[in-house]
C-alpha positions in Angstrom: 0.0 0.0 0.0 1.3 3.6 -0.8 1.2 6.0 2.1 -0.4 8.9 -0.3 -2.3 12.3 0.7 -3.9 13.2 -2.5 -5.0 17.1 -2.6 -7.2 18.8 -5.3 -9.5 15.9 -5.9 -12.4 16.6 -8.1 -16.3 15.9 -6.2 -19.3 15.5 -7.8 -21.9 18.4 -8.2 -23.0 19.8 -4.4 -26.4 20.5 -6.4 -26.9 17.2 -7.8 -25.7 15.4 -4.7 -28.5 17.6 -2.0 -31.1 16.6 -4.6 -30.2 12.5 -4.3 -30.2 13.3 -0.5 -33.2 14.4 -0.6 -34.7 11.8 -2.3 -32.9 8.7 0.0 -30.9 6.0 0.9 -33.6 3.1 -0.4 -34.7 5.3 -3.6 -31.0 5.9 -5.2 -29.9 2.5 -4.4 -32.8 0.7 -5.9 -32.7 3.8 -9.0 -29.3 2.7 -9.7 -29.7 -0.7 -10.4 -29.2 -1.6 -6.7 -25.9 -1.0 -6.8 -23.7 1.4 -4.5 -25.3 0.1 -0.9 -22.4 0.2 1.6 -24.2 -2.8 3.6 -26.3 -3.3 6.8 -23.2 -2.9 8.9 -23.3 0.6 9.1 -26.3 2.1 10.8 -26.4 5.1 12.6 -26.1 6.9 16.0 -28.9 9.4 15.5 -32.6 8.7 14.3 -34.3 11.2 11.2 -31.4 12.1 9.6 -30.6 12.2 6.2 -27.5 13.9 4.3 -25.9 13.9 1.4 -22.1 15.1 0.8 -18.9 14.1 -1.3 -16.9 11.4 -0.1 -13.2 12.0 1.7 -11.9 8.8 1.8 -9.5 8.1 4.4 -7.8 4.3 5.3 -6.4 3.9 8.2 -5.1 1.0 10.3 -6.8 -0.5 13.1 -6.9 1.1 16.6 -4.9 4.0 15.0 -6.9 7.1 13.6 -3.3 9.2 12.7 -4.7 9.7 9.1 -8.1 10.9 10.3 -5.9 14.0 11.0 -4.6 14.1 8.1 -8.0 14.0 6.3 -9.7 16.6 8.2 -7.1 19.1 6.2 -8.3 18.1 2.9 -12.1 18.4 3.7 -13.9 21.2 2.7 -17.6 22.0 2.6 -19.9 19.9 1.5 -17.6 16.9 2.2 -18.7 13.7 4.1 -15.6 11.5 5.5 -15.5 8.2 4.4 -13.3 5.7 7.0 -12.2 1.9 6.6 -9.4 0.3 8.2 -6.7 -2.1 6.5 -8.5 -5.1 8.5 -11.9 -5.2 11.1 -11.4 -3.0 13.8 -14.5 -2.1 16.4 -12.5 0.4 18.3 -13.7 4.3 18.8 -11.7 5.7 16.5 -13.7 9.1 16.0 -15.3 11.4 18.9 -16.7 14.8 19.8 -13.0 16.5 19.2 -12.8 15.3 15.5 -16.2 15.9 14.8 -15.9 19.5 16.4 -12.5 19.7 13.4 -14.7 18.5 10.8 -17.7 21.1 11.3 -15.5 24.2 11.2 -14.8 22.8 8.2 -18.1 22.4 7.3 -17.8 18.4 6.7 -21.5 17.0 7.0 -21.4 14.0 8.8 -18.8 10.9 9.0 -19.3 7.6 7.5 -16.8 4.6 9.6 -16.0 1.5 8.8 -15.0 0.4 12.5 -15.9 2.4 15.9 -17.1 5.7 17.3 -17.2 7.3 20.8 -18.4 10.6 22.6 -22.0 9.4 21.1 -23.9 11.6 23.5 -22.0 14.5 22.7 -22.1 13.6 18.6 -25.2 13.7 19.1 -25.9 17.1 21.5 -23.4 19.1 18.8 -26.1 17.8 15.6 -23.1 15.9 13.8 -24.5 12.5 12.3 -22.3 9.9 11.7 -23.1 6.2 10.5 -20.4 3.7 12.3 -19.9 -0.2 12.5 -19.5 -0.2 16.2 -19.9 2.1 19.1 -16.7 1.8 21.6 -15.1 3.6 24.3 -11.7 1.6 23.4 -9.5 4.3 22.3 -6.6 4.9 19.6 -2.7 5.8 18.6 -1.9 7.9 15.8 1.1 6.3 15.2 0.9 4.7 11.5 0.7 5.5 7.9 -2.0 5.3 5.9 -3.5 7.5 2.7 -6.4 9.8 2.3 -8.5 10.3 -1.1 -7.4 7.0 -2.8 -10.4 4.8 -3.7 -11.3 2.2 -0.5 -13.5 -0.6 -0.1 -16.3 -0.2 2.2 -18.9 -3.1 2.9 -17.7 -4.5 -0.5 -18.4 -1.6 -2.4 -15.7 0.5 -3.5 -16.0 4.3 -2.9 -14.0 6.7 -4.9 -12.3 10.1 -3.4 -15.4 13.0 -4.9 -18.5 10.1 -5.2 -21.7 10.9 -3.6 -22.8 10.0 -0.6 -26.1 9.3 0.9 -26.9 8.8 4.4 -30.2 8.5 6.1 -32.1 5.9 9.2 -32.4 2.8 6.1 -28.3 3.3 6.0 -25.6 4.6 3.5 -25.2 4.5 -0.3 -22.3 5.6 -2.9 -23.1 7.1 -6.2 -19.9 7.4 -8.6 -19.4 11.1 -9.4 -19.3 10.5 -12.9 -22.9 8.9 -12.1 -24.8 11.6 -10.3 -26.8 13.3 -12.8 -28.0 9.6 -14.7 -28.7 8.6 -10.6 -30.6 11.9 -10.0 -32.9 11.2 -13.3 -33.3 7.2 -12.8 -33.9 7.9 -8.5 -36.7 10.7 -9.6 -38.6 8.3 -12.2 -38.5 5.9 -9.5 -40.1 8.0 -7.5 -42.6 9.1 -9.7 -43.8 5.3 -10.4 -43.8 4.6 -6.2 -46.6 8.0 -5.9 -48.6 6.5 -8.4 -48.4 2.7 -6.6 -49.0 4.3 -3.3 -52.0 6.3 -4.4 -53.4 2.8 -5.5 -52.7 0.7 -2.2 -54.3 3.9 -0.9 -57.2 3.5 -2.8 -57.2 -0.1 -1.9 -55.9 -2.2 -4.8 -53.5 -5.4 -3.4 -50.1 -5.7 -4.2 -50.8 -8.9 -5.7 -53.2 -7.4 -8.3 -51.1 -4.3 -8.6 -47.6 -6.0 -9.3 -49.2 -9.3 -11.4 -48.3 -11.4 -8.4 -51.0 -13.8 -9.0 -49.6 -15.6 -11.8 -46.6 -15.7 -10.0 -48.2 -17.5 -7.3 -49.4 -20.0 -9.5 -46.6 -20.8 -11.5 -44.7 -21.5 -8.9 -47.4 -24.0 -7.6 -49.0 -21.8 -5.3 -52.7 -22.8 -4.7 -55.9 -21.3 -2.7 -57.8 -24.4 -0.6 -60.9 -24.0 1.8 -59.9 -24.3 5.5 -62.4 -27.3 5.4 -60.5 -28.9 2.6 -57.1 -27.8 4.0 -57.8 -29.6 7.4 -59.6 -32.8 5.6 -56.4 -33.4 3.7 -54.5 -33.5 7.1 -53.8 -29.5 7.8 -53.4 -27.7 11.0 -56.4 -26.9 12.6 -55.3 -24.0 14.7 
């Protein structure tokens, strides 16, 4: 691995990214083909938030959050720190002093692959973050590591400048290349889900609604009175 700090990366469009946001984790992830979902692993310490931001990448090793430090100087506004470590590590690698760093510099939130601390505090000072672990188990700052190179987080690989999306259902990456296509597939999307929830509303099933039915049967699927079902040996209860 090269030890890199990589300045002047390019992000994807502030704009384009607060309108994904706005639209969700569940939306964009299912817009783009399911792709981009950073995994159930991450879930975050706060309830009803949802941001959106471009990614800082940092990778560090574990129990050590020396290039942490070294990110917070290349965020800017708008940003969202991205975190992994070279293998699993649970330990609280991020608290109230680094977040207090990253919201002078107007960084939105933090996204960890490993552990945070200071949770009440993260919380009382309105900066969200999405972690794999919560853990009073502190760090060194004692080895190398890079900042802005692509890493791998929950098998997904997140570029230095791609989207990020964060909300309650859990965190997904948008290539910046990809933002605008994502932005116009995530609205469509959308726009199809108002017109299905205006007809559950109205009382149509999902299995009429989605052509479930035939489903059902071709896969064997059949309807039986309770009176047949318990003569032919079925539970009574």
């Amino acid at each position: 691995m090269r030890n890199v700090v990589v300045t002047g990366t390019p992000r994807a469009d502030l704009g384009v990214v607060d309108e994904l946001a706005a639209l969700g984790v569940a939306t964009v992830h299912e817009a783009i083909g399911r792709a981009g979902y950073l995994g159930p692993g991450l879930r975050p310490i706060q309830d009803g938030r949802r941001i959106g931001g471009t990614a800082v990448t940092t990778l560090c090793w574990p129990g050590d959050n020396l290039m942490i430090h070294a990110a917070v100087e290349q965020c800017q506004a708008g940003d969202l720190l991205v975190v992994t470590t070279t293998s699993p590590c649970t330990d609280g690698m991020f608290g109230e002093l680094l977040a207090t760093s990253l919201a002078a510099r107007g960084v939105r939130g933090l996204v960890i692959e490993a552990g945070v601390r200071d949770v009440a505090e993260l919380r009382a000072m309105g900066f969200p973050a999405w972690s794999a672990a919560v853990s009073a188990q502190g760090t060194v700052k004692e080895t190398a590591g890079s900042v802005n190179v692509p890493v791998s987080v929950g098998g997904q690989i997140v570029r230095p400048g791609d989207a990020i999306i964060a909300d309650d259902d859990g965190v997904v990456c948008v290539p910046r290349a990809g933002v605008a296509r994502a932005l116009a597939a995530a609205r469509a999307r959308l726009a199809r889900e108002e017109q299905t929830r205006k007809a559950l509303a109205d009382g149509q099933l999902g299995l009429d609604l989605y052509g479930l039915r035939d489903k059902l049967a071709a896969r064997g699927v059949e309807y039986v009175e309770h009176a047949q079902h318990v003569a032919a040996g079925g539970d009574e209860r």
